[in-house]
LUMTOR-147353 format. One record per residue (C-alpha): x, y, z; residue number from 1. Coordinates in Angstrom, 2 decimals, padded with zeros to 5 digits. Each point is the difference from the previous one (the first is absolute). Example, Ala and Ser with C-alpha at 12.3 -4.5 7.8 and 13.67 -1.06 7.14 Angstrom:
<rs>
r X=012.30, Y=-004.50, Z=007.80, nr=1
r X=001.37, Y=003.44, Z=-000.66, nr=2
</rs>
This chain:
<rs>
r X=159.25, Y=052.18, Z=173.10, nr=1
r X=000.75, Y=-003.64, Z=-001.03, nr=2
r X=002.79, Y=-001.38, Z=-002.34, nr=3
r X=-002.02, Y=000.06, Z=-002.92, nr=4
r X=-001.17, Y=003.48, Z=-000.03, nr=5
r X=003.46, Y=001.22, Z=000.27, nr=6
r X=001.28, Y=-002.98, Z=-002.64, nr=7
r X=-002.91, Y=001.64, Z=-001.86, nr=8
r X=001.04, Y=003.40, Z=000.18, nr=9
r X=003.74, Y=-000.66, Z=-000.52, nr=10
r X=-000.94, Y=-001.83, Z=-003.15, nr=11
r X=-001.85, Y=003.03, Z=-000.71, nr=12
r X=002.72, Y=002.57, Z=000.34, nr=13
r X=002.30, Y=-001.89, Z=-001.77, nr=14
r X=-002.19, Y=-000.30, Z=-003.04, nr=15
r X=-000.75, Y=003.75, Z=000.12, nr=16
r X=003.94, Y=000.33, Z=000.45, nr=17
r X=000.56, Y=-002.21, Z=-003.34, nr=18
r X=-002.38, Y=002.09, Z=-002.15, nr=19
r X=001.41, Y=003.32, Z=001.11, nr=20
r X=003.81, Y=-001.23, Z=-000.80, nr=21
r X=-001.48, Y=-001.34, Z=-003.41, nr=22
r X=-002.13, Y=003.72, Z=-000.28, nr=23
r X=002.92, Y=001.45, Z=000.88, nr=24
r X=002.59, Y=-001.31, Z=-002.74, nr=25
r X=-002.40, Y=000.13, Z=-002.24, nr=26
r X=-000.60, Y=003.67, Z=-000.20, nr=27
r X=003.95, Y=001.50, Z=000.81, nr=28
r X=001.90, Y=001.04, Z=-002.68, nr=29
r X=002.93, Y=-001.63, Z=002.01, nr=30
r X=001.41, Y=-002.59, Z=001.45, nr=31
r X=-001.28, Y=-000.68, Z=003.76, nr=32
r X=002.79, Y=-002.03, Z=002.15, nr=33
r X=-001.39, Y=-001.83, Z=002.31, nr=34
r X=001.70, Y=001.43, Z=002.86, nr=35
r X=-002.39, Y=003.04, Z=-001.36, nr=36
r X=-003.08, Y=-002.30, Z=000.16, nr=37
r X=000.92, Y=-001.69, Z=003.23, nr=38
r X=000.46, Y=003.37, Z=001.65, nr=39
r X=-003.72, Y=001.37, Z=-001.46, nr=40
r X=-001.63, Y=-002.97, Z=001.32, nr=41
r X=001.86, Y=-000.63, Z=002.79, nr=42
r X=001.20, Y=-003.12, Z=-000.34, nr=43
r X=003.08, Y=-002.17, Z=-000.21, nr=44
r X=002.03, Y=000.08, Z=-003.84, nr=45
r X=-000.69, Y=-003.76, Z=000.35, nr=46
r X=-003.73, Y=000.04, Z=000.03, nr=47
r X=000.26, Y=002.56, Z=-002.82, nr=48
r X=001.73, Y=-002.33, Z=-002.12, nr=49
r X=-002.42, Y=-002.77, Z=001.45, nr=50
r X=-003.37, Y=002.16, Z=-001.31, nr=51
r X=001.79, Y=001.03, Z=-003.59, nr=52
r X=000.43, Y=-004.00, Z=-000.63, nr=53
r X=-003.47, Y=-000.62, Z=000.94, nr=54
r X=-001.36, Y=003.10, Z=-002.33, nr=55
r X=002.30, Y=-001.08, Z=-002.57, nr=56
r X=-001.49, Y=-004.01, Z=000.71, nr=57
r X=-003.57, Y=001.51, Z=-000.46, nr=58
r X=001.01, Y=001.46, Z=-003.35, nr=59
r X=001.34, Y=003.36, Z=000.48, nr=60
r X=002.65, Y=001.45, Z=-002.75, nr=61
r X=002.39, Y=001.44, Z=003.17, nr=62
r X=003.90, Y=-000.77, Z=-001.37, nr=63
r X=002.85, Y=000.20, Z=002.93, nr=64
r X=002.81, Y=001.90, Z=-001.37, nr=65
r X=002.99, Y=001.17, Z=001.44, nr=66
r X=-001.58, Y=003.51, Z=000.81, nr=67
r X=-003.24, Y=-001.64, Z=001.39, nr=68
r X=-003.38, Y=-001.11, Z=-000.98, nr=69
r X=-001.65, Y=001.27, Z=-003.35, nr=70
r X=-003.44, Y=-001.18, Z=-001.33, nr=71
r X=000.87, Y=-000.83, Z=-004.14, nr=72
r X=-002.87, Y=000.92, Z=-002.12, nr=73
r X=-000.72, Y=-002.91, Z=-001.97, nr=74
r X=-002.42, Y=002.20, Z=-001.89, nr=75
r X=003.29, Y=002.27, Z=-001.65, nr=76
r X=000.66, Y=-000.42, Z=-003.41, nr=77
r X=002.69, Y=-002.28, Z=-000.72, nr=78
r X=003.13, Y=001.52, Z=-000.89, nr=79
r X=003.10, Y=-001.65, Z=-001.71, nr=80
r X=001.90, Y=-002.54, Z=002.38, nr=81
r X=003.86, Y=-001.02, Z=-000.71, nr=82
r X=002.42, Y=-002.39, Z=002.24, nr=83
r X=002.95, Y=001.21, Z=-000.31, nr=84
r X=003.15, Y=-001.92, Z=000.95, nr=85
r X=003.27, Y=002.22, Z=001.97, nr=86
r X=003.15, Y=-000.08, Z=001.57, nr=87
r X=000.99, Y=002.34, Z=002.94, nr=88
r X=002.05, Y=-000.63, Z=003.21, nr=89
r X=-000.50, Y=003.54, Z=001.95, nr=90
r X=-002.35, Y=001.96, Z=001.48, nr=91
r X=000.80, Y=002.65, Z=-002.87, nr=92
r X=-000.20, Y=-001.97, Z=-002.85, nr=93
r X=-003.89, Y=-000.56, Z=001.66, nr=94
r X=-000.80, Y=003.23, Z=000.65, nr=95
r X=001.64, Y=000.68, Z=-003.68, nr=96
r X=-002.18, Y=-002.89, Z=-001.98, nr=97
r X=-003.13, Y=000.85, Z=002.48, nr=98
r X=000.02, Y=003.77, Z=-001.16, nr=99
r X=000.52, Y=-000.53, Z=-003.72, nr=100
r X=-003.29, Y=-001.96, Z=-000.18, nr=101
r X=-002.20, Y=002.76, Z=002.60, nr=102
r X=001.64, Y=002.33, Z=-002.04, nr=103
r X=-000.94, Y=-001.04, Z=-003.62, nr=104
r X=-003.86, Y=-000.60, Z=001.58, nr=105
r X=000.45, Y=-003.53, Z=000.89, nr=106
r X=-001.38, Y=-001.87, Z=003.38, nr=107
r X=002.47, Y=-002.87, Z=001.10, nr=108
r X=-002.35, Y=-002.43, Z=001.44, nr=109
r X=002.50, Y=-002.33, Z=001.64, nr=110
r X=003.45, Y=-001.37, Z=000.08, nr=111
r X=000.25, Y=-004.24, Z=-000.66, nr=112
r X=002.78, Y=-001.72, Z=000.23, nr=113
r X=000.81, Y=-003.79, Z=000.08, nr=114
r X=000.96, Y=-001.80, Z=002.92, nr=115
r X=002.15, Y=-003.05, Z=-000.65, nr=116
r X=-002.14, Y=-001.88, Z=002.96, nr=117
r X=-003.84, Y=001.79, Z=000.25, nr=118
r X=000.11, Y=000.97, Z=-003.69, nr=119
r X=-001.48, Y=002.86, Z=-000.73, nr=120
r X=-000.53, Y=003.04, Z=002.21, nr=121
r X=-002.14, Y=003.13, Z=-000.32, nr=122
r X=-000.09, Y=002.92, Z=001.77, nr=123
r X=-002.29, Y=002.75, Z=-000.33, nr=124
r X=001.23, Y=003.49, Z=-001.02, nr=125
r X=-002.96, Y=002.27, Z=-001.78, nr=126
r X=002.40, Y=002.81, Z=-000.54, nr=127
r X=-001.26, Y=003.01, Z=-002.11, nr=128
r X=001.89, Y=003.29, Z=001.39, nr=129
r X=003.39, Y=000.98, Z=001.09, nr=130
r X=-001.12, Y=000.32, Z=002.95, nr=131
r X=-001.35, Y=-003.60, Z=000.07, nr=132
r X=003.89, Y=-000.87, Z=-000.85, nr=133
r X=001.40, Y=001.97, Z=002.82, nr=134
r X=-002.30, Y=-001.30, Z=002.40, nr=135
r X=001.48, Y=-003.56, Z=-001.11, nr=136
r X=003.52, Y=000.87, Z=000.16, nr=137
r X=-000.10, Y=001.00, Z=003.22, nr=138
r X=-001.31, Y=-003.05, Z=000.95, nr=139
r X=002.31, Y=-001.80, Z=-001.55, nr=140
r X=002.82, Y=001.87, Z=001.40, nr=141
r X=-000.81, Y=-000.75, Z=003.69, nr=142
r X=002.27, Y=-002.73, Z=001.65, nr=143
r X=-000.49, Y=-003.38, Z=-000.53, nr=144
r X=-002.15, Y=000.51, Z=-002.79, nr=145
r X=001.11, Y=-001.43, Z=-003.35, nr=146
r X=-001.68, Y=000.03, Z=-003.91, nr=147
r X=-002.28, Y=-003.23, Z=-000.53, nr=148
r X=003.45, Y=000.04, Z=-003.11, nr=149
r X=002.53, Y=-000.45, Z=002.67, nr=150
r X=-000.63, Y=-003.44, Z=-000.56, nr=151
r X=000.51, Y=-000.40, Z=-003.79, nr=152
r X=002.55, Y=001.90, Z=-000.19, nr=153
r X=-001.97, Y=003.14, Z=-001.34, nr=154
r X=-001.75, Y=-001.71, Z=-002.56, nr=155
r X=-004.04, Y=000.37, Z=000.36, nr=156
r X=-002.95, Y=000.89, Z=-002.01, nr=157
r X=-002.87, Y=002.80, Z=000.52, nr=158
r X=-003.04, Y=000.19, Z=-001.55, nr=159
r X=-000.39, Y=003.52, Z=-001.09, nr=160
r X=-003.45, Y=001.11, Z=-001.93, nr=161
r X=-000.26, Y=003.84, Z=-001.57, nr=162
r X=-002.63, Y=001.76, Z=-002.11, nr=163
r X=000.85, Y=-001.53, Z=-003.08, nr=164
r X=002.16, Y=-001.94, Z=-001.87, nr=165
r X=002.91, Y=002.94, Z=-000.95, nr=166
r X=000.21, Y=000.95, Z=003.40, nr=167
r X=001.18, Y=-003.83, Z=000.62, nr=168
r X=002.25, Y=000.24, Z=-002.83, nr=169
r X=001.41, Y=003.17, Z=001.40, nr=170
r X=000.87, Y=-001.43, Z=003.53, nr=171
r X=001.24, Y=-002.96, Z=-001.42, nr=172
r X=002.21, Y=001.76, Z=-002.30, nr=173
r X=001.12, Y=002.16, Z=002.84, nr=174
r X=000.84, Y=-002.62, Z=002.04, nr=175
r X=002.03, Y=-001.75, Z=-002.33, nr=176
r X=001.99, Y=003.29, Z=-000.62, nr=177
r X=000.58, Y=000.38, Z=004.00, nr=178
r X=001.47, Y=-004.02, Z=-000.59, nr=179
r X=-002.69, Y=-001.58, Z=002.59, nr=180
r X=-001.90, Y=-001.94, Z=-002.70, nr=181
r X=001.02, Y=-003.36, Z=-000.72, nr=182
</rs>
């Protein structure tokens, strides 16, 4: 067998690999880490994260969140979207402001805050359940690992969309009762 056969065939698999990651997202109902994905296909988290940039280079909706990979539907209807600005310095004061929005129906998209030197920073959150929440607080609570608002001194903004335009009203109204609005 020359180089070019196996070149050929490597290039092969790894295209195969790419649409059955993209397949895969696409269709669970989930999250899929990519330790998940790198132990299906039997490869390195690395190259995972390699093939989901090149899927998501060719034009494919796959968003990296915090509990893994999940394909957005840019066919959904569009529902109500709010940035919302807030002050917390603990973990409980997250988990607190997190579960008032999942709990009055809202998804909180991200967290943003504003870095005095890169400006603005994102992070991805697409939290809709409790469960979702949880899953982020115990990340958050391992060692070493701080809030993107330990920098600002809790202050940071999510963009949080719900069904409709009450049910933004209603978290934002909750929130301001539970003092984390600004």
């Amino acid at each position: 067998m020359d180089g070019k056969q196996t070149g050929g065939r490597l290039r092969l698999e790894a295209e195969e690999r790419r649409k059955s990651i993209g397949k895969l997202i696409a269709v669970s109902a989930a999250p899929v880490t990519g330790g998940e994905l790198a132990a299906r296909f039997r490869v390195t988290r690395q190259v995972v994260v390699q093939d989901v940039a090149l899927l998501r280079a060719g034009g494919a909706p796959i968003l990296a969140t915090p509990s893994g990979y999940i394909w957005v539907d840019r066919a959904a209807v569009p529902r109500p979207v709010r940035v919302l600005s807030c002050r917390h310095t603990t973990l409980s004061g997250a988990r607190r402001e997190l579960m008032i929005v999942v709990n009055a129906g809202g998804t909180v998209r991200d967290v943003i805050v504003e870095h005095p030197v890169y400006g603005e920073l994102t992070g991805s959150l697409m939290l809709h359940t409790p469960e979702d929440v949880e899953a982020l607080m115990e990340r958050l609570g391992r060692p070493g690992v701080l809030m993107l608002s330990s920098m600002t001194d809790g202050v940071h903004m999510h963009t949080v969309e719900a069904a409709n335009e009450a049910a933004l009203n209603r978290i934002e109204r909750e929130l301001r009762i539970a003092g984390i609005l600004l």
